[in-house]
N, C-alpha and C positions, 0 to 999 in steps of 0.2 A: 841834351839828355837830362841835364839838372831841370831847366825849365818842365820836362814832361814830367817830373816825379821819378824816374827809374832810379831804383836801388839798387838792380845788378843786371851784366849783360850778359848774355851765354853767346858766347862765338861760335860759330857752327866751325867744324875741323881744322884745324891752323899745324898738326903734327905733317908732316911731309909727307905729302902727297902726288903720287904717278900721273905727271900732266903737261903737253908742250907747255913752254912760258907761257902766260901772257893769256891764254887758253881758258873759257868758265870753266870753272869747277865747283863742287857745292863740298869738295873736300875731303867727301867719303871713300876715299878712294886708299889709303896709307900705304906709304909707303915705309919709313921709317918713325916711330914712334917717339926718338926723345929729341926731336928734334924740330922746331919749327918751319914753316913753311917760308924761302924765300922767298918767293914770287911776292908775295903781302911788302915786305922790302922794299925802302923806297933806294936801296941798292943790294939788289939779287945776288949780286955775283963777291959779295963782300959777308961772305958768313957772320964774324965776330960783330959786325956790325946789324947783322939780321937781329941775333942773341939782344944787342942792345935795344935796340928801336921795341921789342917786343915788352923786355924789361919794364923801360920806360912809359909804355901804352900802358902795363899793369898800376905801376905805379900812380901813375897822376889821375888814372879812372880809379883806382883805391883813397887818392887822397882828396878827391871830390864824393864820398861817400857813397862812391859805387863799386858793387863788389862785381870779379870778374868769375866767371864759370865756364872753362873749358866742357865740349863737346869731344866726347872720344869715345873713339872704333877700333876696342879691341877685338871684335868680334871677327875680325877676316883682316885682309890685305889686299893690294893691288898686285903681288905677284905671289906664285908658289913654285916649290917642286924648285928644278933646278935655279929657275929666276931669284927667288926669293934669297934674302941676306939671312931669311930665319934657316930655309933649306938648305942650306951654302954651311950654315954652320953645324947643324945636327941632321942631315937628312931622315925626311919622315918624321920626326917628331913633333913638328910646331901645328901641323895642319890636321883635320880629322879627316880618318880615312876609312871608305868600306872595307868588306872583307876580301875584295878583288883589289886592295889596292887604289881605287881611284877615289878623288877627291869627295868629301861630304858638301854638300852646300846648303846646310843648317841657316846660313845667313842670305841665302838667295842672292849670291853675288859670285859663286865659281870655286870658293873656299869658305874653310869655317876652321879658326884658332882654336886647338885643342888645349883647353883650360883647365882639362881636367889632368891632366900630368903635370906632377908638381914642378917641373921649374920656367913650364908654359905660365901656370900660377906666380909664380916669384918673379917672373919678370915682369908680371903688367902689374902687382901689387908694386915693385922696385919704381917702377917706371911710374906711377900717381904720387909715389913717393916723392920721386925727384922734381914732377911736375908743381906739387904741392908745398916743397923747399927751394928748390933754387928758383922759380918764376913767381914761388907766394901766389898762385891761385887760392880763391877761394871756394872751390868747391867742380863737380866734374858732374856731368850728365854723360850717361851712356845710351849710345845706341844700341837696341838690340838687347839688351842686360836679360832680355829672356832664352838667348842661346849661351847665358853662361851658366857653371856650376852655381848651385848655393854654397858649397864652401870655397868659393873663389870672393862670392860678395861678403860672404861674412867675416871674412878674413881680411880682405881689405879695408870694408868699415869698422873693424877692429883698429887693424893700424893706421890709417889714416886721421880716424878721430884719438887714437891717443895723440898724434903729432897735433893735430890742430881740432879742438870739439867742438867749433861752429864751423865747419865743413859743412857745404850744402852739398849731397849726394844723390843722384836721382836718376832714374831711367825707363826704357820701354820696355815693359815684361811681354814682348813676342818676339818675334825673330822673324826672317825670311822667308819663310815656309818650312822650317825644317821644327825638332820636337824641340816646345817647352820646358826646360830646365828650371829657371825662375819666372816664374809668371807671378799673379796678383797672389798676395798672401805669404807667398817664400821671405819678403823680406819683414816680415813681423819681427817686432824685437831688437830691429836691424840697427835701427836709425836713417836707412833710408829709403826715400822714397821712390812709388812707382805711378806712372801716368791711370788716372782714373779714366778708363774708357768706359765703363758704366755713365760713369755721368754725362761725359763727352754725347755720346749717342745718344741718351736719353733729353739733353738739352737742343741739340742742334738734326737728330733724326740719324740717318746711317752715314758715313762718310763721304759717298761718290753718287749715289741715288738720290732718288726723289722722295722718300719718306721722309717725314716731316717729323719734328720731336716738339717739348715744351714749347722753345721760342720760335718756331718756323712754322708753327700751323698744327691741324688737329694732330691729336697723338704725344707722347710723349711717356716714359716710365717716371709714372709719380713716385716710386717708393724709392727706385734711384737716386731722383733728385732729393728725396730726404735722407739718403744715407750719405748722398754726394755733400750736401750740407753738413750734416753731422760727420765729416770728414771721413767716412767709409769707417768709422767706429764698428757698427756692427757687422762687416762685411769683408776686410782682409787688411785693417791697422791694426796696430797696437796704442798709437798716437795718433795725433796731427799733423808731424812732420814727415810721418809715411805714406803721404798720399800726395799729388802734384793734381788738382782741381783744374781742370780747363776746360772749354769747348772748340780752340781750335790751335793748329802747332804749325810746322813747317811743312808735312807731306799733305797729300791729298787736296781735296778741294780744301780753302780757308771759310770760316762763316759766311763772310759776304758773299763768295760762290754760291753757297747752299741757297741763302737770301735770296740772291738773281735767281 
């Protein structure tokens, strides 16, 4: 990692996650949030020592000048309703619900975490907290951050950056199919940031199709790639650190697919 230049990793989900042993998982899946994922464990079945090995992974990738950033999914769970440990404790309150009663799936996964009741709120703000103290991450990408409230992100990057002000915070302003709560522009002011898909598109063409953008052939949104330059200034920052620049991430096709 030194050898390539990397300055920080983002792990994709490591919170406990719904899954036989041993089994792929890409970890989106939670089950319990303050808790790491055994399986990663090079002894599973020995909790305190899960806690340590993870520690330690922090540590020595921190003291090789690499910072670590957690991937979390507050945005749904891998169970609800009676399954869930959140239902188990409050019935009906953790999960968004229609007006018949059945589940919302704002997050295109079967449930959607009701963030807009204040101690749905206090618990995932509680919960970054503790990720951000007792593991000393340095910073949290969310999945999804467009099926949450905006006084849920702003409140968190409230207090998260007073415990620590080089916290990298950053996320996807869509969701599953369900409605936009924070999308591009909500976090102005914030401190943190959200994926440019303006630029995305306009550099490498549509995600899964054959349209082509700047770098893949004719076509391309010139006036994107210069706001995407000038860090989306005239378009939905406030700063530079509210925007996350890229052309290709971990879903859908990657560049070189588009490329082929």
């Amino acid at each position: 990692l030194k050898e390539l230049g990397v300055t920080a990793v983002h792990l994709l989900p490591i919170h406990d996650f719904g899954n036989e042993r041993h089994n792929y998982n890409w970890g989106y899946w939670t089950s319990l949030f303050n808790v790491p994922e055994s399986d990663y464990s090079t002894t599973p079945d020995a909790p305190a020592n899960t806690l340590r090995e993870l520690k330690t992974a922090i540590i020595t990738l921190q003291d090789n000048d690499i910072r670590v950033i957690l991937d979390v999914v507050y945005n749904h769970t891998s169970s609800s309703f009676e399954y869930s440990p959140f239902d188990q404790t409050i019935p009906n309150y953790y999960f968004r619900t229609n007006p018949a009663g059945s589940l919302r799936n704002d997050a295109g996964v079967g449930n959607s975490v009701a963030d807009e009741r204040l101690m749905v709120r206090k618990y995932i703000i509680d919960s970054l907290k503790y990720w951000a103290t007792e593991y000393k991450v340095d910073g949290f990408r969310f999945d999804l951050i467009g099926t949450h409230q905006p006084e849920t992100v702003q409140q968190l990057a409230k207090e998260l950056y007073a415990l620590r002000p080089d916290l990298t915070i950053y996320g996807e302003p869509w969701t599953g199919g369900g409605p936009i709560y924070f999308g591009k522009g909500a976090q102005r002011g914030t401190g943190v940031a959200v994926f440019n898909d303006h630029l995305r598109n306009a550099v490498r063409g549509d995600l899964d199709g054959d349209a082509s953008g700047f770098a893949t052939g004719p076509g391309g949104d010139f006036n994107s790639i210069r706001n995407g330059i000038a860090v989306a200034i005239d378009d939905f920052t406030d700063s530079p650190i509210e925007t996350i620049n890229y052309v290709s991430a971990h879903d859908n096709r990657t560049l070189w697919d588009k490329l082929e």
